[in-house]
N, C-alpha and C positions, 0 to 999 in steps of 0.2 A: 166416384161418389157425387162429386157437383154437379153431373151429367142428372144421373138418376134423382137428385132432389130438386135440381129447374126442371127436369116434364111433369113431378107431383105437383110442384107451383103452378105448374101452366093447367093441370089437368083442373086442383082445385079453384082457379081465379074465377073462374064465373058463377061458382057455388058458394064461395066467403071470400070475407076479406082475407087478404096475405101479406103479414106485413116481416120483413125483414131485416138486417142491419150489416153490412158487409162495408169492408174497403175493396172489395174488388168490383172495380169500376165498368169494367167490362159485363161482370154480369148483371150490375145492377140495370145495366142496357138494354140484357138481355133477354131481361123477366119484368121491368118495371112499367109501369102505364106510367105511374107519378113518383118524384125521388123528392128528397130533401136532405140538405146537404148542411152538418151540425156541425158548427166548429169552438172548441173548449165550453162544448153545456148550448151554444147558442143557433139555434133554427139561421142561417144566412140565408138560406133559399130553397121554395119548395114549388113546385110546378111537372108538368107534362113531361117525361120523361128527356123523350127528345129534343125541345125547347133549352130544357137545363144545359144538357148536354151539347148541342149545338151551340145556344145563345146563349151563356149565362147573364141573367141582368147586373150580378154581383160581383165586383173586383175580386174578389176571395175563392168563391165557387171558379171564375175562369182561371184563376191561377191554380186550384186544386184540381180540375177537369184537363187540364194540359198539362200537367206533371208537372209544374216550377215549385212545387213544394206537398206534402207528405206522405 
């Protein structure tokens, strides 16, 4: 079933926007242009998918994009 609703995602992204909410990190990878990463109510970091995920600017986001916590 996650298979069959990331190719809708992909099929709709250049007809509307698509927007999402998952803790699964992997796929947020694998469907996002741009991610933003909320922690208790609060935007820490929002940017280029793989920027985030590669370089976090944010002490928070790297420790949540590396698994040291949640």
């Amino acid at each position: 079933s996650t298979a069959t609703i990331e190719e809708l995602i992909m099929r709709l992204r250049d007809e509307v926007a698509v927007v999402i909410v998952t803790h699964n990190l992997q796929q947020a990878l694998r469907v996002a242009d741009h991610v933003g990463f909320m922690y208790l109510g609060e935007l820490v970091e929002y940017g280029p998918a793989d920027e985030v995920f590669t370089s976090p600017r944010e002490h928070r986001t790297r420790e949540y994009v590396s698994g040291a916590f949640g």
